[in-house]
N, C-alpha and C positions, 0 to 999 in steps of 0.2 A: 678512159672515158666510158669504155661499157660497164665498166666495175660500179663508175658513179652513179651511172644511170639506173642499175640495177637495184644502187643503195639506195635511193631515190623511189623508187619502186616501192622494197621492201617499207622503207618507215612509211610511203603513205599507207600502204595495204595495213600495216603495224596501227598506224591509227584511225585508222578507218575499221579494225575491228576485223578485219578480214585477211590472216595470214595464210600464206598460201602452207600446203601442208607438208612440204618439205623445209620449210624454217621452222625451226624448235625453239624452247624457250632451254636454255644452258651454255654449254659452251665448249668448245670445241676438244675435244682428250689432247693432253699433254706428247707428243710426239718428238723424238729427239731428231729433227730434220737435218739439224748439221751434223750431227752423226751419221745417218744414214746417206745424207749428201756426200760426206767428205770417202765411204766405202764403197758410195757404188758408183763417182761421178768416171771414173777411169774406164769403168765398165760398160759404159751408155752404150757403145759400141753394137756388144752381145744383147741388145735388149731391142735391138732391129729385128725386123724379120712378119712372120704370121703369126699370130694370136688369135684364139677363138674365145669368147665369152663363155664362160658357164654360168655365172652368175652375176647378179647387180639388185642395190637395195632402188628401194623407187627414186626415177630420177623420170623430170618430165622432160629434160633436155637429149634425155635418149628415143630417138623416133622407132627407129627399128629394135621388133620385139622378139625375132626368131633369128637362128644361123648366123648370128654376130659374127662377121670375119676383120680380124681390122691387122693393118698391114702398115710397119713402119718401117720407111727407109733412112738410115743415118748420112745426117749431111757435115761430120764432125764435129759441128756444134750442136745440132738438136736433131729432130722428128720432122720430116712429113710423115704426115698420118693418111690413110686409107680406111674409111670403116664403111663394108657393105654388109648389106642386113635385108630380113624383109618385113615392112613395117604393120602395122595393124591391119592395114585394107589385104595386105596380100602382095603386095607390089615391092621389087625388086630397089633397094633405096642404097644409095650412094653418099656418104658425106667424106669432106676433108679438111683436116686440120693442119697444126703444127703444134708441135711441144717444142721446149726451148726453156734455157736457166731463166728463171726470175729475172726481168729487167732489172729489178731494186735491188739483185744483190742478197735477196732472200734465200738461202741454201735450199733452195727446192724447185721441182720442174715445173711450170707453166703449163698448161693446154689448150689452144682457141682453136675450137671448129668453125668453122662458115658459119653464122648467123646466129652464135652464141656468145656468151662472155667468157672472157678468160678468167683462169679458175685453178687455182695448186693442184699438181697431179704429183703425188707421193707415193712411190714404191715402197709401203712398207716391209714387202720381205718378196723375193725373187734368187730363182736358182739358175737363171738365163735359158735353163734349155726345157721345163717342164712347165712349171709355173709363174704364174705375178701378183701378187696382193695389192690392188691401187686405191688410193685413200684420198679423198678432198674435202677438206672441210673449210670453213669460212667464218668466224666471228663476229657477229653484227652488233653495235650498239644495242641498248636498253636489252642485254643478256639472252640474244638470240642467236642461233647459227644454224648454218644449213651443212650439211655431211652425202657426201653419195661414196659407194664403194664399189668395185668390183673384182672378179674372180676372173682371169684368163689364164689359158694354157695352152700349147704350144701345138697339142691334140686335141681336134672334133671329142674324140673320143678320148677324154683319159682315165687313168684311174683315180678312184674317188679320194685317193688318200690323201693326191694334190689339192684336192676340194677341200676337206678336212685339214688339212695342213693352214691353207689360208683364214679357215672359217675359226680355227683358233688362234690366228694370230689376232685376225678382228676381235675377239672375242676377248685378250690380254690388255687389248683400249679399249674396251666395254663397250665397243661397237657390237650391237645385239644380231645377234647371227640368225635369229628370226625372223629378219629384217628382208634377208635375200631371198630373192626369186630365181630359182634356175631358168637358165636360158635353153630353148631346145637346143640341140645339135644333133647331128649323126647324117644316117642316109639319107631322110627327108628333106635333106636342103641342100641344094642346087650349087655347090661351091664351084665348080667350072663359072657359073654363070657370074655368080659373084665376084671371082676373083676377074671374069672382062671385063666388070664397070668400069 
């Protein structure tokens, strides 16, 4: 239903002249998602745990803009999600979701946070213990879609290679790598504090 209401949304904004700027006029890169479903679905396991953001292209569904921590626990079917952060005011922000298979059947994971729509979350390339490459894009009628991506790793601090590592993977689906925004991390962010939300 929130999928609908979304699409709903978009064609009015669509004719009313007024897209919002994360919908583009194209269509979404060609990704082998049963593939990548069928090699890492055994794996979901190891892909629990802390994750920190390093990067992400514009997404306004994302509040928090600094010290991304987000924290998934496996319930052997999917994800609860934990993502603390602090958001543009300064204030310590808290959200939670779930990921979980495609109701439909679709070879690919799901993502719904509290008071957003669900949305494909695609591991394009992941080593379980350093990095994750996550991908969602969405195809809308009269040839438009919307895409968000992000860079996590398993360290506040890592090294740049895993950065570079993913930022060419995007870059082999012609997801433009000028796109991302590094995310702060390191000492300046309060992880104790985050991690008791």
């Amino acid at each position: 239903m929130k999928v609908v209401c979304l699409l709903l949304v978009l064609v009015a904004a669509v004719a009313a002249d007024k897209i919002p700027d994360f919908v583009v006029s194209g269509k979404c890169p060609a990704v082998d998602t049963e593939g990548l479903w069928n090699q890492q679905r055994s794996e979901h396991a190891r892909y629990a745990g802390v994750w920190y953001q390093q990067a992400i292209t514009n997404n306004p569904y994302q509040p928090n803009k600094k010290c991304n921590r987000i924290e998934y626990s496996h319930d052997g079917h999917g994800f609860d999600a934990k993502t603390c952060g602090i958001n543009a005011e300064g204030n310590l922000l808290r959200h939670n979701g779930k990921i979980y298979p495609n109701p439909l059947g679709v070879p690919v994971l799901s993502i719904d946070y509290d008071g957003m729509f669900a949305a494909p979350y695609t591991l394009l390339d992941t080593d379980y213990s350093n990095y994750a490459c996550i991908y969602s894009c969405i195809d809308y009628n009269y040839g438009y879609y919307s895409d968000f991506a992000f860079i996590f790793t398993r360290s506040a601090t890592p090294s740049d290679n895993y950065i570079k590592k993913c930022l060419d993977v995007f870059q082999s689906y012609n997801v433009d790598s000028s796109r991302f925004e590094r995310t702060e991390q390191g000492s300046s962010c309060p992880y104790d504090a985050l991690k008791a939300l």
